[in-house]
C-alpha positions in Angstrom: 0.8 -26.4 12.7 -0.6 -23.0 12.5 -4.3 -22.3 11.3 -3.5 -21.6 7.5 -7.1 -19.5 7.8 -8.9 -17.0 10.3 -12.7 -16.4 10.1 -14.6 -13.4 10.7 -16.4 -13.4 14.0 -18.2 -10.6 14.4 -19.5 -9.1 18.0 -21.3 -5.9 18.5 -19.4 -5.3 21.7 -16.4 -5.1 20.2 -16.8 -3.2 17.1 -18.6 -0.6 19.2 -16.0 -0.1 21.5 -13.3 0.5 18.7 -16.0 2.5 17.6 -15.8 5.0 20.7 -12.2 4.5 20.9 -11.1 5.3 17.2 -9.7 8.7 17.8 -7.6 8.1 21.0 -7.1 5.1 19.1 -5.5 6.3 16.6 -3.5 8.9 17.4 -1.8 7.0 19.7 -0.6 4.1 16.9 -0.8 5.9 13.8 -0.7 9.7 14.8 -3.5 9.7 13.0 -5.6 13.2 12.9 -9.3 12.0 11.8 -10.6 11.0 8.7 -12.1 13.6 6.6 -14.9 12.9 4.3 -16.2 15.5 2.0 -20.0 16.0 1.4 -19.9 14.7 -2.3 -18.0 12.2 -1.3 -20.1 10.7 1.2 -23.4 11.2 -0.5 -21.8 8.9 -3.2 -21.0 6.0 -0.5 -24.5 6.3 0.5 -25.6 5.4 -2.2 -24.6 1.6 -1.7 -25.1 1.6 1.7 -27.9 -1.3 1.4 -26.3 -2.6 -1.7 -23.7 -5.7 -2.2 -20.8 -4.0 -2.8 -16.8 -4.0 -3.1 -15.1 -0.7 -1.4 -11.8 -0.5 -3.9 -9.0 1.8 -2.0 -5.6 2.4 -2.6 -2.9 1.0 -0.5 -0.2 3.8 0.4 0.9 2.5 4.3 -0.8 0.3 6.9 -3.4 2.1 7.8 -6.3 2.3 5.2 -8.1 -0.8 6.3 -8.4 1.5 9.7 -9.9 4.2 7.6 -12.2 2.3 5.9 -13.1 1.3 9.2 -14.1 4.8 9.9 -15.2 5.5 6.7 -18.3 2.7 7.3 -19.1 4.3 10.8 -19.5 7.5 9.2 -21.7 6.0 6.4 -24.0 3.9 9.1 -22.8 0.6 7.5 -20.0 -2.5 8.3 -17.3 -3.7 6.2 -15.6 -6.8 6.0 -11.4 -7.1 5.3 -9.0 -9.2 3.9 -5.8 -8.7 5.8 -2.6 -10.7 5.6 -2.3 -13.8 7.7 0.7 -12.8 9.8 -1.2 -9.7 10.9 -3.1 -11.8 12.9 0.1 -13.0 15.2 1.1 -9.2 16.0 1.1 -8.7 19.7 0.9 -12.8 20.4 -2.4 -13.0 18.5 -4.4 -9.9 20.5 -4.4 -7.9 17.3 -5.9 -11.1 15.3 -8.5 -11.6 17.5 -9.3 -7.9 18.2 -9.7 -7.4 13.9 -11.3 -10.8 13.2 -14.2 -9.7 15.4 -14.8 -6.5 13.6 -14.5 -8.6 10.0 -11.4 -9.2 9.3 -10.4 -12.3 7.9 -7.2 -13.7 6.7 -4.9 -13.9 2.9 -2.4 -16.5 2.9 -0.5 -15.8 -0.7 1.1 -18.9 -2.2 -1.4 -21.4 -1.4 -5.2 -22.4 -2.6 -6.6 -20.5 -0.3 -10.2 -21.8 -0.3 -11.3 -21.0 2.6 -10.8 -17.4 1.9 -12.4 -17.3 -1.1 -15.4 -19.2 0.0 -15.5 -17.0 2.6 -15.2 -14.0 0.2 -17.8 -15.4 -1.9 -20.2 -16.3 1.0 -20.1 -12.4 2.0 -21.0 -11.3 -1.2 -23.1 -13.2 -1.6 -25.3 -11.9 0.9 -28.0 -9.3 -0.1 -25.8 -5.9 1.3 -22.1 -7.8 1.9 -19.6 -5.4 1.9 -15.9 -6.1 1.5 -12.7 -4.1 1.1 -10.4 -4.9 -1.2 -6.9 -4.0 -2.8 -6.4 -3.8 -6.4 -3.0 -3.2 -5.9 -2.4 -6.3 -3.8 0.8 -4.6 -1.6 1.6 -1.6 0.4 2.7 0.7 -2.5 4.5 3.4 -0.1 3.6 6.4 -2.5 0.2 8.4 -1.9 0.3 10.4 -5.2 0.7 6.7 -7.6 -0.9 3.4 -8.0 0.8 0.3 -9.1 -0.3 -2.2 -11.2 -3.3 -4.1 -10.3 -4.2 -7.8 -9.6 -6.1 -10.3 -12.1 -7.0 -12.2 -8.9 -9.1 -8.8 -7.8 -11.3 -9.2 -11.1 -11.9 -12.8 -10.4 -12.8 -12.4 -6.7 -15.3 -10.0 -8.0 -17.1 -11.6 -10.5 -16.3 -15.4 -8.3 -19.0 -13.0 -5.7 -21.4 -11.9 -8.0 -21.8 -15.6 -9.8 -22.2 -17.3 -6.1 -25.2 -14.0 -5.2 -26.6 -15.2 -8.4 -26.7 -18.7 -7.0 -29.3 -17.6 -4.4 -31.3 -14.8 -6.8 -30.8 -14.4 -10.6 -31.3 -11.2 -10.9 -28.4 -9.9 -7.6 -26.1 -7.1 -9.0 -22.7 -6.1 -7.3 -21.6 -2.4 -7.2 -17.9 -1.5 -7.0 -17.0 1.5 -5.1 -13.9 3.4 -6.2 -12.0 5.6 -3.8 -8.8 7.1 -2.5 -7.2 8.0 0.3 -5.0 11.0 0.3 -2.9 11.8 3.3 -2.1 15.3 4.3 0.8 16.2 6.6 -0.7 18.4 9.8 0.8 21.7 11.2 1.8 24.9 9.5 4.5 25.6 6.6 6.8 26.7 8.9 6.4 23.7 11.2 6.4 21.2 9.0 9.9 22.6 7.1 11.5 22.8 10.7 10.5 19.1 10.9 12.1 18.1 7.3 15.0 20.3 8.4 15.4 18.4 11.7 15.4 15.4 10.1 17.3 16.4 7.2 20.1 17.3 8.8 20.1 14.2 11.2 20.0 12.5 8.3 23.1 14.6 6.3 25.6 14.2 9.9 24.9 10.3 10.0 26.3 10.1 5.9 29.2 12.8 6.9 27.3 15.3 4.2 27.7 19.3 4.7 24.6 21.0 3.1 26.1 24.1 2.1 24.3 26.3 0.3 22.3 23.9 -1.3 18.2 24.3 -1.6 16.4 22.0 0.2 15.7 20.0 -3.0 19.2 19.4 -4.0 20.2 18.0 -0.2 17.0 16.0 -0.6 19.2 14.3 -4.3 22.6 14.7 -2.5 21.0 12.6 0.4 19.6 10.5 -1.9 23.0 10.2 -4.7 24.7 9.0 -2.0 22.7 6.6 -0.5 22.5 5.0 -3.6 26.2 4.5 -4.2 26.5 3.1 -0.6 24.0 0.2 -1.3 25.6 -0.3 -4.7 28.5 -1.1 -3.1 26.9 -3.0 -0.6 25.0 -4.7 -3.0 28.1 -5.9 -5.1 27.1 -4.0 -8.0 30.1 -3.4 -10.7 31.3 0.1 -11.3 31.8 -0.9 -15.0 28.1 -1.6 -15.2 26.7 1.7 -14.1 29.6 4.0 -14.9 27.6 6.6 -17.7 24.3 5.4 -16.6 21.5 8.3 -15.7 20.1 8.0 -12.1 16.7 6.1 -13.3 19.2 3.3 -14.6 20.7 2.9 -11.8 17.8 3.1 -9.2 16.2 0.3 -11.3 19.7 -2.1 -11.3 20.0 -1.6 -7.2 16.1 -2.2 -6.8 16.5 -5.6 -8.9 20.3 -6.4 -7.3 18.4 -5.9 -3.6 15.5 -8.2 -5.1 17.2 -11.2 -6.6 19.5 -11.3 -3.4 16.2 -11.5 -1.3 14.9 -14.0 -4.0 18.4 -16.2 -3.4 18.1 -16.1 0.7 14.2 -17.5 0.0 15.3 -20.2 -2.8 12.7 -18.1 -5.3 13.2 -18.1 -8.7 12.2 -14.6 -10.7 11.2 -14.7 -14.9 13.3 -12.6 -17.1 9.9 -10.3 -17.4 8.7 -9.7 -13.4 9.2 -6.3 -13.1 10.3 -4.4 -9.3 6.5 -4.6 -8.2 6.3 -8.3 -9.3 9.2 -9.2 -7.5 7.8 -7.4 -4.1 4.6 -9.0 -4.9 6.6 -12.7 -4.7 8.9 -11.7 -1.9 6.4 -10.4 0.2 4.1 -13.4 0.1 6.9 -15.0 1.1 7.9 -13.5 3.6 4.5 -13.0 5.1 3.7 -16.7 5.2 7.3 -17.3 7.2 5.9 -13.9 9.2 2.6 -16.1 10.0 4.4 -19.4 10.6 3.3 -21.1 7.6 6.6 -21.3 5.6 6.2 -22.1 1.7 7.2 -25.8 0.7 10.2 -24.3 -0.9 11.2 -21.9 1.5 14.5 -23.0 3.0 14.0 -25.1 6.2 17.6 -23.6 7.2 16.8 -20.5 7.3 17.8 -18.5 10.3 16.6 -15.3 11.7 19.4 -13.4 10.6 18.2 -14.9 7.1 14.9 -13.5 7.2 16.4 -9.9 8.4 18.3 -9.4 5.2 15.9 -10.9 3.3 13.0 -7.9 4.5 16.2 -5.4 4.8 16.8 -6.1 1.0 13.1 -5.9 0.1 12.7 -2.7 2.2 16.2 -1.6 0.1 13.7 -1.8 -3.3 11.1 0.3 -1.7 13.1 2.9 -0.9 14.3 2.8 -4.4 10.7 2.8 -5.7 9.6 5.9 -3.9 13.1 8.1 -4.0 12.4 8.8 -7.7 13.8 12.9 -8.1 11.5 13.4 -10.9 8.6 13.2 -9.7 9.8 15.3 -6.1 11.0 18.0 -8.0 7.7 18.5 -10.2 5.6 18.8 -6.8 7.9 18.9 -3.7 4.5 18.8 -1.4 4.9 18.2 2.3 3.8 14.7 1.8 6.2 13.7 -1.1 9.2 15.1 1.0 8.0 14.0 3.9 8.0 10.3 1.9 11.7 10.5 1.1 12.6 11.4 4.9 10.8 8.5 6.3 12.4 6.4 3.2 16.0 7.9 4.1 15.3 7.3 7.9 14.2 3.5 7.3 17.4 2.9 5.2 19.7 4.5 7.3 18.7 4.1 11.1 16.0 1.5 10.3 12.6 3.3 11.8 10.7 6.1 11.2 8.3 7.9 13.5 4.8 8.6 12.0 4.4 12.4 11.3 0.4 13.5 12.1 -1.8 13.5 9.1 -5.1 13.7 8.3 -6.3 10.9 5.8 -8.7 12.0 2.8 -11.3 10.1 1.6 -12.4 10.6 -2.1 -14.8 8.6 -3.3 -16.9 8.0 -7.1 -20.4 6.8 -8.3 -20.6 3.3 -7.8 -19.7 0.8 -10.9 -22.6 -2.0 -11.4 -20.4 -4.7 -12.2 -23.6 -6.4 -15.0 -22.3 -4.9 -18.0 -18.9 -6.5 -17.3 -20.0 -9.6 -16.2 -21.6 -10.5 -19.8 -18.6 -9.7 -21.0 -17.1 -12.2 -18.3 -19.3 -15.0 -19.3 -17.6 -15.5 -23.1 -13.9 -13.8 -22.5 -12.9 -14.1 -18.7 -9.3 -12.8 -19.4 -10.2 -9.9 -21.7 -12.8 -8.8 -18.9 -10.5 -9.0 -16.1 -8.3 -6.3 -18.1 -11.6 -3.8 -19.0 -13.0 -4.4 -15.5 -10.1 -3.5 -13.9 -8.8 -0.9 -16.3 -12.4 0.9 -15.6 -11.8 0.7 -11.9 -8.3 2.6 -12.4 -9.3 5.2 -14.2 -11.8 6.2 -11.9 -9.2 5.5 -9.1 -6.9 8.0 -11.0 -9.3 10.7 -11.1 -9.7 10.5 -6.9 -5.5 10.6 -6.8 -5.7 13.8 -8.9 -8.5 15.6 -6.6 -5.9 14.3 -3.3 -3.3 15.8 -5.0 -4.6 19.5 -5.3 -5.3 18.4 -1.5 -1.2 20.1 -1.3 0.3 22.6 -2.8 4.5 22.6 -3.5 6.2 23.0 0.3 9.2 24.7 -1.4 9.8 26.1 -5.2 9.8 23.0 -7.7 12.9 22.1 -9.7 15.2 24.2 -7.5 17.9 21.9 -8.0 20.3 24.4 -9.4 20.8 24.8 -13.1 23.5 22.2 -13.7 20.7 19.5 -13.4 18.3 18.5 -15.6 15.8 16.2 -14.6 12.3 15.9 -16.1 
């Protein structure tokens, strides 16, 4: 059996040579640009640098444990990561033992996990550990929104400060709120030959003539359509979405695609899990069979072309999640546009090649987490929601600086006058 848990090992060696390497690095698997850190921004991570303290990012793509990574070099300080256990397989176990000896150590959802939380309470318990963590617990595929957050992230927190106070009464632990904000690279007028390059691939593989249409209504057009194909796919009756606005109906596939996944994996929904919930539950899932540590009640029949449609259905909600017209037609920046394409080109081809972008690191005044933790001490549930209610709306003011990071790629709500949306 596979080992449900994978330490940190930290060597110098290593981490220096990623260190020298991270551009090249980079580029070549995420087309990544650099990491940009303001002045403000910095001054205010330097202010924990010899403090215990929990670096709280969002989670738009794959890649943000990589710029915290940077963001720690640029700092003069290491992190530690929490990273999902299947990670660790990728490229027959090099990648796992490549991040494990920069910090990373393994999350295996569904299970007691104690090893990882001792081993998350043993590093902050130490007098400047420094871990990152997730409050939004998945990969939310949108850069301008958070999702919900985890309970489990308040009680990791205040699970590290009780163990530092274990060793010295008076330890504190400072939270560290920031954002990362991609920005796509090139001109205007390179970046709308690329959306029209993809566009159009996009339009001849669904038979779709654009017309005269702005660039905004293909964008819905693209989108109308590939909706009605996975309804039909997805078995969903005519009678029970004929009437219903576009919202309605993004919502009933993104739950049809879900519950189908939840049928392939034998897991049972409540009537009140919501879309993220449901990815949240799936994921797991999935990431455990990923790791080779299958969940007692995952299927033992399950065959590989099981699995595919389970993470094709799951992959079916995301796109659902993020094409929401809305919220493209209020700001149509590069990035949101650029979000639908690779969401059209996963759906429809299955890949998407990474577009350069530069990654923005925001960053607030530390939170000492001793006011909350008194609070902790007589109400642990009611603290969990202030703590981490706290920690979003400082979160939320970061996402609103990234936004004005981008200005509207083409006019918004030129959709033509027979729509109204938003």
């Amino acid at each position: 059996m596979k080992d449900t848990f994978i330490a940190p090992r930290f060597e110098f060696p290593v981490a220096l040579g990623l260190d020298l390497g991270f551009p090249i690095l980079t580029k070549l698997l995420f087309n990544l640009d650099g990491v940009v850190l303001a002045k403000e921004d910095e001054l205010c991570l330097k202010e924990t640098k010899d403090k215990r303290v929990v670096y709280l990012l969002n989670q738009p793509t794959e890649m943000e444990s990589i710029i915290a990574y940077q963001v720690a070099n640029s700092i003069g300080t290491r992190f530690h990561y929490m990273a999902s256990r299947s990670i660790f397989n990728w490229g027959f176990g090099i990648v796992g033992e490549l991040i494990k000896r920069v910090g990373a150590f393994s999350v295996l959802h569904g299970s007691s996990n104690r090893k990882m939380i001792r081993t998350t309470k043993q590093i902050l318990s130490e007098n400047s550990g420094k871990l990152v963590m997730y409050p939004e617990g998945i990969m939310s595929g949108e850069n301008d929104n958070l999702v919900s957050f985890l309970p489990s992230t308040a009680q990791l927190i205040y699970w590290g400060l009780e163990e530092a106070k274990k060793k010295d009464p008076h330890a504190e632990l400072f939270l560290q709120p920031t954002f990362v904000k991609y920005k796509i690279s090139g001109t205007r007028d390179s970046i709308l030959k690329d959306i029209e390059t993809s566009l159009s691939r996009i339009e001849r593989k669904l038979k779709l003539y654009p017309g005269g249409r702005t660039v905004l209504r293909r964008f819905l057009t693209v989108g109308r359509v590939m909706l009605e194909e996975t309804e039909f796919e997805l078995g969903i009756p005519k009678s029970e979405i004929n009437g219903k606005d576009f919202d309605y109906r993004l919502g009933r596939a993104r739950h049809m695609a879900l519950n189908l996944a939840g049928q392939i994996l034998q897991i049972k929904f409540q009537d009140s899990d919501n879309a993220i919930q449901k990815i949240r539950i799936l994921f797991h899932a999935l990431d455990r069979i990923d790791a080779g540590i299958p969940l007692e009640s995952t299927p033992k029949h399950l065959t590989d072309q099981n699995i595919r449609r389970a993470k094709q259905l799951v992959e079916t909600a995301y796109a659902f999640l993020i094409t929401q017209p809305k919220n493209l037609i209020q700001w149509p920046s590069a990035e949101r546009l650029m979000e639908w394409i690779c969401s059209f080109e996963r759906h429809i081809f299955g890949k998407s090649e990474m577009r350069a972008k530069k990654a923005y690191v925001y960053a607030s005044h530390a939170i000492p987490l001793a006011p909350y933790f008194e609070k902790y001490k007589t109400n642990k549930k009611d603290s969990y929601h202030l703590l981490l209610g706290d920690i979003r709306k400082e979160m939320e003011k970061l996402m609103e600086r990234g936004k004005k990071e981008s200005e509207p790629l083409v006019p918004p709500y030129s959709v033509g006058l027979d729509l109204q949306i938003g």
